[in-house]
N, C-alpha and C positions, 0 to 999 in steps of 0.2 A: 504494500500500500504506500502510495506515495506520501512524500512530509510536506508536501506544497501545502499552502494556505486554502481553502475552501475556493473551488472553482466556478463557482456559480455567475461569475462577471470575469469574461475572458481578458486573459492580461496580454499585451502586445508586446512586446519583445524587439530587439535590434539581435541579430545572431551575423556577426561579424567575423567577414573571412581577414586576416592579417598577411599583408608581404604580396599584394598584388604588385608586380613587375618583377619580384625577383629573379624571374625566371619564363621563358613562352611556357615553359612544362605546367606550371605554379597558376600564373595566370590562365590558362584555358583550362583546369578544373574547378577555376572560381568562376568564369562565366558561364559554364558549363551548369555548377548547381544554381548562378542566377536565375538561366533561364526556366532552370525545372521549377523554380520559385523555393529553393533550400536556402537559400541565405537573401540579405534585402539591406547588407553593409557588406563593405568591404576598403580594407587603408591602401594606399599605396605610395611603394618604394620609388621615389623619383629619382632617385641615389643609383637603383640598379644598373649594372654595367651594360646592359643590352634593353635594356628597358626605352621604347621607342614610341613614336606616336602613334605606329600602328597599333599598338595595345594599349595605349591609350583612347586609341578612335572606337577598339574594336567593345570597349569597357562602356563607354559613352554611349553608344547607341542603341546599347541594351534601353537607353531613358527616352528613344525618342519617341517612341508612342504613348507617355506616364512615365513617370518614377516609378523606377523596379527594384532601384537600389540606392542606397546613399554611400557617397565616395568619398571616401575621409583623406586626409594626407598622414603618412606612418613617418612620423620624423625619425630618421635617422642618422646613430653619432655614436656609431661601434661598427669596427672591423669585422671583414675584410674592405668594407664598401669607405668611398674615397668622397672628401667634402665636393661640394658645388664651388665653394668659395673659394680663393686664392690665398688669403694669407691665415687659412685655420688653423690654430695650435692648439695642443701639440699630436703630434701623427706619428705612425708605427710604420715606415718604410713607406710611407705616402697614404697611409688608410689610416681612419679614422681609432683610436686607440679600442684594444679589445673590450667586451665586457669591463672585468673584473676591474680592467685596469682605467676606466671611464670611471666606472663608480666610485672609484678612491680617490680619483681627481674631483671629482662633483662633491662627496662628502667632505674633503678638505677647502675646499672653497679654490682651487686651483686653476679652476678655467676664467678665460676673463669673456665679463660679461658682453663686452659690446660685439666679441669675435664670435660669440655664441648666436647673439642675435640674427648679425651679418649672414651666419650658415644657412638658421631657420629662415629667415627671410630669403633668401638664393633655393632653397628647398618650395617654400611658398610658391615662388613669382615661375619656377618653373610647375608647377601643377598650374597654375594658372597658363601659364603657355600654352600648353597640353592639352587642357580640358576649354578653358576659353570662359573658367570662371572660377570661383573661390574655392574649395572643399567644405563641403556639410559637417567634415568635424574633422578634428585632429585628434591622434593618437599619438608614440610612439615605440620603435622597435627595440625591445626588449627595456620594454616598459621607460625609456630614459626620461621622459617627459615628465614622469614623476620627482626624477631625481634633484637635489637641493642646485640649486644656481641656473639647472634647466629648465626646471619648473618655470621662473621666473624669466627667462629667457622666449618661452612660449608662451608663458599667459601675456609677453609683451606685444609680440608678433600678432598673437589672435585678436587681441582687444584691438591694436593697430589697422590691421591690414583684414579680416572677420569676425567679427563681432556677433555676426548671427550666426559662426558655428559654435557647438557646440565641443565641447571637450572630455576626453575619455578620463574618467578618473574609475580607480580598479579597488573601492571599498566593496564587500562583498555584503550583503544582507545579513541579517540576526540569524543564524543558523545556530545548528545543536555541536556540542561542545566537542564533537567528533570531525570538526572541520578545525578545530588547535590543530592535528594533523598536518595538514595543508600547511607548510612552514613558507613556499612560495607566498600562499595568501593571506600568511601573515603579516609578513614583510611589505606586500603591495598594499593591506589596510592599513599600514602605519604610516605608509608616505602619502596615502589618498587624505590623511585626514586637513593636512596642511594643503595641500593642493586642492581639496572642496573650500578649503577658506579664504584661500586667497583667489580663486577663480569667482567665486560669489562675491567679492569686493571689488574685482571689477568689472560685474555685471554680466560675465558671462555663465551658459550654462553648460551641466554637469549631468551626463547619465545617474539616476539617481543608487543604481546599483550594478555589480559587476562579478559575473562567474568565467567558467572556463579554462583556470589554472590546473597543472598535474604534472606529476615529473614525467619528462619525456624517457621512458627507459624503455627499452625493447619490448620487454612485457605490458607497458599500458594497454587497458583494454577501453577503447575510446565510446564503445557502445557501450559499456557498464558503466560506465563513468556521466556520459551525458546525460542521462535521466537527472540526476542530484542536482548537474547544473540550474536546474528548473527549481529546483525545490526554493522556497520563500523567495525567489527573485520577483521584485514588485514589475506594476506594469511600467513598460517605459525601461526596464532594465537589460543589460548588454551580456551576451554570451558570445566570449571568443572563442576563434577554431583559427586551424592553417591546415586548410586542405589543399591539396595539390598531388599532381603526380611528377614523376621524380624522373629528372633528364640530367643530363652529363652536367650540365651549367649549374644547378642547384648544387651539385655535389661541390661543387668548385666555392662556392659561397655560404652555405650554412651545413651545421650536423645536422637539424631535423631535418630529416630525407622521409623514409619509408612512413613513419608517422604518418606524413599526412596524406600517404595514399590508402591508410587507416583509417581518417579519417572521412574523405572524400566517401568513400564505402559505404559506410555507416550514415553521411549523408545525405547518398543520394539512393539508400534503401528502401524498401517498405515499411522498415520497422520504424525509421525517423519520424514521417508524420503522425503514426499512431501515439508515438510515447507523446511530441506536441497536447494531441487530443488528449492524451491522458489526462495533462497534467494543465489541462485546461490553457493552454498559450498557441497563439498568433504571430508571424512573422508583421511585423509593422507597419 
């Protein structure tokens, strides 16, 4: 029996694909569950090394008879992928510093801020290029937009340059004390709670909740897993996914490979829409 809250008033949902452009592979299994109507968001890598207007055109025109999806931009500011901008510091052999090593720069307050801006704003103005108008919301990869000095770096950019997108913050809803487990989603409700207050201070808004976290280990089982993502997430609430299938290029760029043709599976199954039903929820 599900833990979702009483179904009786369908809750609408954003179920968002991440890391459109990384890859042609990546990207044509997100348009792919577009068009079946499996996802209705999805961010994109404008960073990506092969990432071109034709996937960009080919993403866009999914909206030309209605909105079918909403196109976020995934800011991106972790390796292997390489700034927009020309005097970004500091870089790992000309790519953007890895993970771990981004984050100890963010936590110590080591990036300077106006070099920060300059990127996201060069990330911005090219989605703009590309698409021929603002993104519906920002995100970014591997969550960085959360992180301390970026945060403020992007809520400068959006208030700036979109004001009517929205913004990904990744606090998860009141769930049962069996989600302390989830040490990823703990980490991401500790950084959301400053980033809900400062994005609410300048007017902008906030998914009001956010599931979708799991450690990517060979064993994840992505269909057991996504029912729960459902459970107490309000209406109006975001679940991530990175489905795709897996070409020589993705391998070249990120670990999560096989995962998300995992994922993809699972949702572009029969079992996906039923568990929805279940659990009383709508793509948006």
């Amino acid at each position: 029996m599900s833990n979702s809250p009483a179904t009786a008033a369908t809750r609408r949902i954003w179920l968002c694909a991440d890391d459109y452009g990384i890859s042609a592979s990546v990207s044509t299994a997100i348009r792919d569950l577009i068009v079946r109507g499996r996802l209705n968001a999805t961010s994109v890598m404008v960073v990506a090394p092969e990432f071109y207007r034709s996937e960009a055109s080919s993403l866009a025109i999914l909206n030309s008879a209605g909105q079918r999806v909403a196109i976020g931009l995934h800011v991106t500011l972790t390796g292997p992928f390489r700034p927009l901008s020309a005097a970004f510091t500091p870089l790992a052999a000309g790519a953007f510093l890895p993970l771990m090593r981004a984050a100890r720069h963010a936590f110590i307050g080591r990036y300077d801020q106006n070099v920060l801006i300059t990127e996201i704003s060069s990330q911005f103005d090219r989605f703009v290029q590309l698409f021929g108008r603002a993104p519906d919301f920002i995100d970014g990869h591997h969550h960085v937009h959360l992180f301390p000095q970026i945060r403020s770096a992007v809520l400068a950019v959006a208030k700036r340059s979109a004001p009517q997108a929205w913004l990904r913050q990744c606090g998860r809803a009141p769930s049962l004390l069996s989600r302390l487990r989830d040490r990823k989603g703990l980490f991401l409700d500790f950084l959301s709670r400053s980033f809900r207050r400062r994005a609410a201070a300048l007017g902008l808004r906030t998914n009001p909740a956010f599931a979708g976290t799991y450690e990517f280990t060979d064993g994840a089982d992505f269909a057991a897993l996504f029912p729960r993502f459902l459970d107490y997430l309000p209406d109006g609430g975001l679940v991530m996914c990175h489905p795709g299938f897996v070409g020589a290029q993705l391998k070249t760029l990120d670990s999560l490979t096989t995962l998300r043709e995992r994922e993809y599976a699972y949702l572009a199954s029969d079992a996906f829409p039923k568990v929805l039903a279940e659990h009383g929820v709508v793509l948006a």
